[in-house]
C-alpha positions in Angstrom: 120.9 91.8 141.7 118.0 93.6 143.6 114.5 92.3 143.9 113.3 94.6 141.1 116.1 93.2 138.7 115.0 90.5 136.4 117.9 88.0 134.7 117.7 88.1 130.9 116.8 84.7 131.1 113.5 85.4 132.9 110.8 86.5 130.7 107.2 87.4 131.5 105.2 83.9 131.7 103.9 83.0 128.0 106.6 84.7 126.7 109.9 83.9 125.1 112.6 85.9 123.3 112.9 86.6 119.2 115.0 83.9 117.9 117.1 85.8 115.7 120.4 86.5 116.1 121.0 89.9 119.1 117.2 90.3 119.2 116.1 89.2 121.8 112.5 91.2 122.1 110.0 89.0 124.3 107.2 87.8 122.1 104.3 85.5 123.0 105.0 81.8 122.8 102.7 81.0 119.3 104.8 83.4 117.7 108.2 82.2 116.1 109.9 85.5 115.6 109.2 89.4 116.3 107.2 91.1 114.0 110.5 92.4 112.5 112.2 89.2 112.2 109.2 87.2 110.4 109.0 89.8 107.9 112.6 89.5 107.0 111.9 86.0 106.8 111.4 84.3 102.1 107.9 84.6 101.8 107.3 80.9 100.9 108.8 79.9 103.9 106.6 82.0 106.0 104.0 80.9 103.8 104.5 77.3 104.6 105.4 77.8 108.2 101.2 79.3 108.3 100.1 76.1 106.2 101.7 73.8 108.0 100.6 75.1 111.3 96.8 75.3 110.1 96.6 71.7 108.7 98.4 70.2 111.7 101.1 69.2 110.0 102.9 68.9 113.0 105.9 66.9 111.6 106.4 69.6 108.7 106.1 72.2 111.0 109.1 71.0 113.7 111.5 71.0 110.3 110.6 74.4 108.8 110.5 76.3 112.0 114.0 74.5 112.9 115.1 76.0 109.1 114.0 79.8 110.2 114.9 79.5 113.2 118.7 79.0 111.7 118.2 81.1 108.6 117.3 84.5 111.4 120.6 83.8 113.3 122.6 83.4 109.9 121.8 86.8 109.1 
């Protein structure tokens, strides 16, 4: 690999890829998905995912991201 080659598995600092399944676009680290990805994610879960976040729920907010995070590679 030349100097101007970058691994796949080194994105631009702050950033980290799309979780979903053969995405892989870099998105900022306080996003979860690509603006693609969370759209396709229910509604109420997106919904809660916001809440969760806001109110500090940081518990809550550990499982539901873990759930979208494995519903975007299911599909």
């Amino acid at each position: 690999m030349s100097t101007r080659q970058v691994s796949k598995h080194h994105w631009p600092r702050g950033c980290h890829p799309c979780p979903a399944r053969a995405c892989g676009e870099q998105i900022a680290f306080h996003m979860l998905a690509c603006r693609r990805h969370w759209h396709r994610l229910p509604r109420d879960l997106r919904a809660l995912l916001v809440t969760t976040w806001k109110t500090g729920d940081l518990t809550r907010y550990v499982s539901l991201r873990e759930e979208a995070i494995a519903w975007l590679r299911r599909k």
